[in-house]
Structures are given as C-alpha cells and as structure tokens.
C-alpha positions, -999 to +999 in steps of 0.1 A: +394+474+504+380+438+498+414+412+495+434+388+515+471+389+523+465+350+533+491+323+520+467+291+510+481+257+500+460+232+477+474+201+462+484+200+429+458+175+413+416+178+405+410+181+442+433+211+446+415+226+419+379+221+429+389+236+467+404+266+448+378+268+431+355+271+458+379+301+470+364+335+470+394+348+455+401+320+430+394+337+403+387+374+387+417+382+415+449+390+410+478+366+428+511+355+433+511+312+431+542+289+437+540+254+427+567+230+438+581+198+447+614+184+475+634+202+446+621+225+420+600+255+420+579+273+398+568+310+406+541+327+385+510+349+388+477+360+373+442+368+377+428+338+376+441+309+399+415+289+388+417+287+351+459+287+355+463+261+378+439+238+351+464+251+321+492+237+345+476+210+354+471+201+319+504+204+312+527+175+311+562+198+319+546+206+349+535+172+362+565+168+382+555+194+408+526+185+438+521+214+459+507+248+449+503+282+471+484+309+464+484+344+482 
C-alpha cells in the first residue's frame, strides 16, 4: 500500500509551502496537520496539504502560528 506514516515539519510561511509542495504526498493525500506556536495549536486535516496550508496561510486568524506538521 503506497503511504507514509512519516511526521514532516515545514515552516509556516511561502517557503514551507513550496517544500510541501514538492512533497509526494502534499496533495491528492489524505493527512492529519498541526500548526502551532510557544502557545497555541491548531489541529486539522484533509486531502490536500498543499492547497490548505495556502487557505491558512491566507488567513489573517491564523497568522499568529509558525510551525506546521504534516503526517
């Protein structure tokens, strides 16, 4: 069965998004993503890594966090 149980960890900015988006499994994939700072956390997950973590990006609630995992 083609997948990965691999944690990765990409910052949470333009350059975190083009290395996820280099990822094999960045998008058309389902995962499990945190996204966090020193104090707050933010769990979600989808099939698309890729176009989610743009949507946050994009997103001015969520530009308090710096640091997203994917696995």
């Amino acid at each position: 069965m083609k997948g990965t149980d691999e944690i990765r960890t990409y910052s949470f900015d333009n350059d975190g998004l083009n290395e996820l988006k280099s990822f094999e499994y960045g998008k058309n994939w389902p995962v499990v993503y945190l996204i966090h700072n020193n104090k707050d956390l933010y769990i979600g997950e989808t099939t698309s890594a890729e176009v989610r973590m743009s949507q946050h990006l994009s997103n001015n609630e969520k530009n308090w966090l710096f640091i997203s995992k994917c696995g």
